[in-house]
N, C-alpha and C positions, 0 to 999 in steps of 0.2 A: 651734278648730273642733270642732263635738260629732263623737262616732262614727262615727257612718252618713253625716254629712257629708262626712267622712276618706277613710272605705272607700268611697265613690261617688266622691269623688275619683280613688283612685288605683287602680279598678276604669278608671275613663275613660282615664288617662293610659295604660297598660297597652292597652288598647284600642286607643289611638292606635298606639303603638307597635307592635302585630300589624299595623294595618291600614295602614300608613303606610311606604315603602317606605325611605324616611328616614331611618326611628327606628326602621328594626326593631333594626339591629346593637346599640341600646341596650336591647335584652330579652335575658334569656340566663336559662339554665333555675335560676339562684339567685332569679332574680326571681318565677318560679313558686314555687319552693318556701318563699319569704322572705311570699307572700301566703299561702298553706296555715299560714304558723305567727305571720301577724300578731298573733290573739291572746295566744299565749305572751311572743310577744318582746313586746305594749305591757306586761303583767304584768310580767317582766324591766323595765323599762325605770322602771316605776313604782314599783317595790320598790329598784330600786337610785337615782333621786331620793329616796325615801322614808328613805334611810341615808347617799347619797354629800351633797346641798345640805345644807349647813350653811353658820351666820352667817360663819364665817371662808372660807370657799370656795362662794360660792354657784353654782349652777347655773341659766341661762335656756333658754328656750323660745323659738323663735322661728316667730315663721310664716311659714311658707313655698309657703301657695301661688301666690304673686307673687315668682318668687326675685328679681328687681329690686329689691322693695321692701327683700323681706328682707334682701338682703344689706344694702343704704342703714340698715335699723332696726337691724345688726348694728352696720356700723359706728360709728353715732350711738352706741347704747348702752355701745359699747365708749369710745368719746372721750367721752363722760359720766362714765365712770368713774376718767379720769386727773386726781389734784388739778394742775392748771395752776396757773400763778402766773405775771405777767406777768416777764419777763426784758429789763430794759435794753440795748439796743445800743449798742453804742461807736459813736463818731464812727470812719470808718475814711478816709484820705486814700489815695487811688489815686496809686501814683507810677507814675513813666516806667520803661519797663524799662531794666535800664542795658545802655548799649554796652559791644559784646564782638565775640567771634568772628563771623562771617558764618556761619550755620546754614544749609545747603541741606535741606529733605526729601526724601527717597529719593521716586524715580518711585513713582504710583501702582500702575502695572504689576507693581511688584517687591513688592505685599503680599496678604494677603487680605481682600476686605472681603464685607463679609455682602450679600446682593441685595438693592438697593432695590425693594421688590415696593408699595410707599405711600408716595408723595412727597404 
């Protein structure tokens, strides 16, 4: 995404977030001051690609104005990058459990279980 694309971007989201009763708790007075120093930090940010991305450790970029997509192109990107090799499965025979003691479970009463809040 070019520059002024970027900064209209996140000039709108910003925006949203004042104006949106919602989103405000997600403004906080770092975000004001994190836009006041955008240009320094993208400098930082470009100088240190400019010496950290090397051939043996590279570094991506990802876009992010659809984070749905992004994260979807993060992940692909990332399982693109594991050599796979297909791995044979054994034959596995299911046996019978063997007889033994008679097991009761404790009443459900007597434990703790998390709320089903999504069935």
């Amino acid at each position: 995404m070019k520059k002024k694309a970027y900064e209209q971007e996140l000039g709108r989201r910003l925006h949203r977030r004042l104006n949106d009763s919602t989103k405000r708790w997600k403004l906080s007075p770092i975000d004001l001051e994190s836009r006041m120093r955008w240009v320094e930090y993208s400098e930082a940010k470009d100088m240190m690609f400019a010496h950290a991305d090397v051939e043996e450790a590279p570094w991506y970029v990802v876009e992010s104005d659809d984070k749905r997509a992004a994260r979807l192109n993060c992940i692909a990107h990332l399982l693109d990058l594991i050599p796979y090799r297909e791995v044979g499965m054994p034959d596995i025979e299911l046996q019978p459990r063997p007889a033994g003691k008679d097991y009761v479970r404790p009443p459900r009463e007597d434990q703790n279980y998390v709320p089903e809040v999504f069935t």
